[in-house]
N, C-alpha and C positions, 0 to 999 in steps of 0.2 A: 835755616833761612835767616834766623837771627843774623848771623854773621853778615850775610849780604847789604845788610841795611844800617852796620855802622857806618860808610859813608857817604851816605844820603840823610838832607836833608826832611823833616817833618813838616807835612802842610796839612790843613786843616780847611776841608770845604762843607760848605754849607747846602743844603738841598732842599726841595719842595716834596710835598707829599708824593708828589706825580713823579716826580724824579726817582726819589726811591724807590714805588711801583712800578715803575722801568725797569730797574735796577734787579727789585726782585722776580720778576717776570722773564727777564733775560737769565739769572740764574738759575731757573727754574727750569727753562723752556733747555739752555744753552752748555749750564756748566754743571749737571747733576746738584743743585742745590747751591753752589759755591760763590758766595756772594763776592768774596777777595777775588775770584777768579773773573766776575764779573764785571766789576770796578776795571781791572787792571785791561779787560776786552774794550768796553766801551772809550776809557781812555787814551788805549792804542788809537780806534777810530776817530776820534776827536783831537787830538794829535797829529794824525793823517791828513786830517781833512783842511791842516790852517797853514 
């Protein structure tokens, strides 16, 4: 996976408490524990949505 990600840029976001217990709730409940997996789900949907 390394590979896939020398050409993409690095961003850096910021989050709320709530935010992250979103985040981990969702990988809990969604992606067997997998919080990368989680991130990459909700920001498909957020994505989608604009």
């Amino acid at each position: 996976m390394e590979g896939d990600l020398l050409d993409t840029e690095a961003i850096t976001v910021e989050l709320t408490e709530e935010e992250l217990a979103a985040i981990e709730r969702k990988a809990f409940r969604d992606h067997r524990e997998n919080t990368d997996a989680a991130i990459r789900d909700l920001l498909d949907e957020w994505l989608k949505s604009r």
